[in-house]
C-alpha positions, 0 to 999 in steps of 0.5 A, a space after each residue: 500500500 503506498 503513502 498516497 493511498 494510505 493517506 487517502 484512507 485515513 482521510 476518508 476515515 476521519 470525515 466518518 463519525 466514530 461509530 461509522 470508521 470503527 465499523 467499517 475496521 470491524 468489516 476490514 477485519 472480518 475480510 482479513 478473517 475471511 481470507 484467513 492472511 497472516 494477522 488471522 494464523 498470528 491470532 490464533 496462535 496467540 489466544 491459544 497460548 494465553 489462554 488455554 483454558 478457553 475452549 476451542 471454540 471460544 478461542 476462534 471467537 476471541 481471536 476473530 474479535 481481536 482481529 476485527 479490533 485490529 481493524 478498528 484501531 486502524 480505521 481510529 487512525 484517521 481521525 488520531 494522526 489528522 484530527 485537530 486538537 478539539 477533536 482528540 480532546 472529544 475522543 476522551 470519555 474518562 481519565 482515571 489515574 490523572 492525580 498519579 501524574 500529577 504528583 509526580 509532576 509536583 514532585 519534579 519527577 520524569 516519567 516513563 508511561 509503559 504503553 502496550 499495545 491496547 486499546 488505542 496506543 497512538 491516541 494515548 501518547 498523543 493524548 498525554 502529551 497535551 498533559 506533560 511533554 512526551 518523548 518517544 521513539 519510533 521504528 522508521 517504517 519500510 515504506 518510502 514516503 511513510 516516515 515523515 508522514 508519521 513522524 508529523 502526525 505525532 509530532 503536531 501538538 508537540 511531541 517529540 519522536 526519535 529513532 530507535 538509535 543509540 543517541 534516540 535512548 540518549 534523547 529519552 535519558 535527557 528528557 527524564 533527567 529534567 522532569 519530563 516524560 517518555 513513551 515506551 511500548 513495553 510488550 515490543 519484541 526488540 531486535 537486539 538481543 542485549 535489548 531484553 531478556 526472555 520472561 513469562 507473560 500470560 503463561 508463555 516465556 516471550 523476548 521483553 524489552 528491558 529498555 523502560 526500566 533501564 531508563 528508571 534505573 538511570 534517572 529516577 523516574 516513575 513507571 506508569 502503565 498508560 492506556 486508552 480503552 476503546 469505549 463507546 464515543 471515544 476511548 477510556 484513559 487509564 494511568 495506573 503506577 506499576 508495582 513497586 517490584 518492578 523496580 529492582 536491579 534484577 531485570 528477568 524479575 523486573 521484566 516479570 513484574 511489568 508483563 504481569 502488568 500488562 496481562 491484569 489490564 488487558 483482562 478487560 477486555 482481552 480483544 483490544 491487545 493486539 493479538 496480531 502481533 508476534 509476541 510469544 517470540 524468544 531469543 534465543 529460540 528456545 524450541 519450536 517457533 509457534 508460529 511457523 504453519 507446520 506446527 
């Protein structure tokens, strides 16, 4: 898909009210069930490794929801990379947490929001920024042309996006020491192996980045999971501290910590994590790739 079309798309999407783009994501990913590609076999796999004790039939179900809810972030796009500020601020039902925030702002704290992949995770990072300056990186995509595009979309109001390099970890260091806030997806399968370590998440060992707690460790700052749930006429913020164990100097542990974390608040509603994903990959490979259509 080039950049011209998928500018076109989110256009198009944006001009639709809410209900009427979320639906028409739900359809895309009904065809993308349909035509069984690989975001389908991904799913699967996955709901079957985190909850085994589904039955298999239940399981069908909830990796077609969560397939569908993949089309429904995408189709959100439009409006969160080329809405305007009022239009953002519309989307926000509820904020639960924000007192959190705010007294870690009081106390001259930096912040590293933990943001898995939830609900709406583009929406909340530009959301939270319009609160306290947010800093993140980004992966520069393989698409000509749809770096720029993605790089000013997250960047109008404000927030400040680097690469994943070793001076864009600096640019994140730099900007915890004096108080303000970063944005970390804590469930990323990084490609560096000196970049995680293996622990369980949902049952099932998986590659966890370790780069978040590494910078609390460095600077001081607080870990809060950041999330926006996605509800009926926009979306449900949630800033929750993580449990204090996770700040030990033991990362495996850490690491175990924060993916348990993640699997309280994704319970909710469980077809809103991006199942979609690869996340039950390890490195090493320890055993077979669950992934791979032979198994």
């Amino acid at each position: 898909m080039t950049t011209s079309l998928i500018k076109a798309g989110l256009s198009l999407l944006r001009m639709m009210p809410l209900s009427w783009a979320r639906r028409t994501g739900r359809w895309l990913g009904k065809l993308v069930w349909a035509l069984h590609l690989r975001e389908r076999h991904i799913a699967q796999v996955n709901i079957q490794l985190a909850f085994p004790h589904l039955s298999e039939r239940e399981q069908t179900a909830l990796a077609k929801r969560s397939v569908e809810a993949a089309g429904e972030w995408f189709s959100e796009l439009g409006r969160v990379w080329q809405g305007s500020r009022s239009e953002l601020d519309q989307l926000v039902v509820q904020v639960r947490g924000a007192d959190y925030l705010a007294q870690a702002q009081a106390e001259g704290q930096g912040v590293v929001f933990l943001a898995p992949h939830m609900g709406n995770w583009e929406f909340v990072g530009l959301y939270i920024n319009t609160l306290i300056p947010l800093s993140c990186l980004y992966e520069p995509p393989e698409q000509p042309g749809l770096e720029e595009f993605i790089v000013k979309a997250r960047g109008r109001f404000g927030m400040t996006t680097f690469p994943t390099t070793p001076k864009g970890v600096v640019g994140l260091t730099r900007a915890l020491k004096s108080g303000r806030a970063v944005g970390v997806l804590p469930d990323q399968v990084p490609r560096d192996i000196s970049a995680g370590c293996n622990a369980p998440f949902m049952g099932q060992m998986c590659f966890t980045p370790t780069l978040a707690v590494k910078l609390a460790q460095r600077t001081g700052a607080r870990l809060f999971y950041l999330i926006a749930y996605r509800v009926d006429q926009g979306f449900e913020v949630l800033i929750q501290p993580a449990d204090d164990a996770i700040y030990t100097e033991d990362l495996t542990v850490a690491m175990t910590v924060m993916n348990r974390g993640i699997a309280e608040l994704l319970a909710p509603y469980p077809e809103q994590y991006q199942w979609t994903y690869k996340r039950f990959r390890v490195r090493p490979q320890q055993g077979p790739n669950p992934y791979h259509r032979g198994n």
